[in-house]
C-alpha positions as CSV (number, residue, x, y, z in Angstrom):
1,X,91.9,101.5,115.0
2,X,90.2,104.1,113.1
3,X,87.2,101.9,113.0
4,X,86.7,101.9,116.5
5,X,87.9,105.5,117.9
6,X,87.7,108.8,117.0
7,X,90.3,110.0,114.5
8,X,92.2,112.4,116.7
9,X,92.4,109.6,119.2
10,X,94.4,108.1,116.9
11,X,96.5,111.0,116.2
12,X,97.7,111.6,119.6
13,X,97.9,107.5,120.2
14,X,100.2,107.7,117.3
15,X,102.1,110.5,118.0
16,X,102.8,109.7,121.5
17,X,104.2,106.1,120.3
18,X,106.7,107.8,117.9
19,X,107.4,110.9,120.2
20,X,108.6,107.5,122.6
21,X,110.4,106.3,120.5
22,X,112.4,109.2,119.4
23,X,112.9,109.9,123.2
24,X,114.6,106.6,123.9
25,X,116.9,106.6,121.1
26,X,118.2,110.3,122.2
27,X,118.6,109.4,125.8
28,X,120.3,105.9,124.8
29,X,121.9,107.0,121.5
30,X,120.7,104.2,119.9
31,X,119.9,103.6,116.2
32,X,116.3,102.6,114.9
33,X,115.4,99.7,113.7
34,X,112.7,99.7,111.9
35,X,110.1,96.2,113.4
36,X,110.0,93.4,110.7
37,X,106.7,92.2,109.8
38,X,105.6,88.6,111.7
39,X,105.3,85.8,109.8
């Protein structure tokens, strides 16, 4: 990705993935589970 856009892009792109994340399992009260790699 950091080929193709500007760094800070990134960032944010990143940052609003995990801030997601971290909002689903607190409204669910879920676990996480880390993604396993594809084969």
């Amino acid at each position: 990705m950091l080929t193709r856009k500007p760094p800070m892009l990134v960032r944010v792109a990143l940052a609003n993935k995990m801030a997601r994340i971290v909002w689903a399992l607190m409204a669910r009260g879920g676990a996480y589970q880390s993604p396993t790699a594809a084969a």
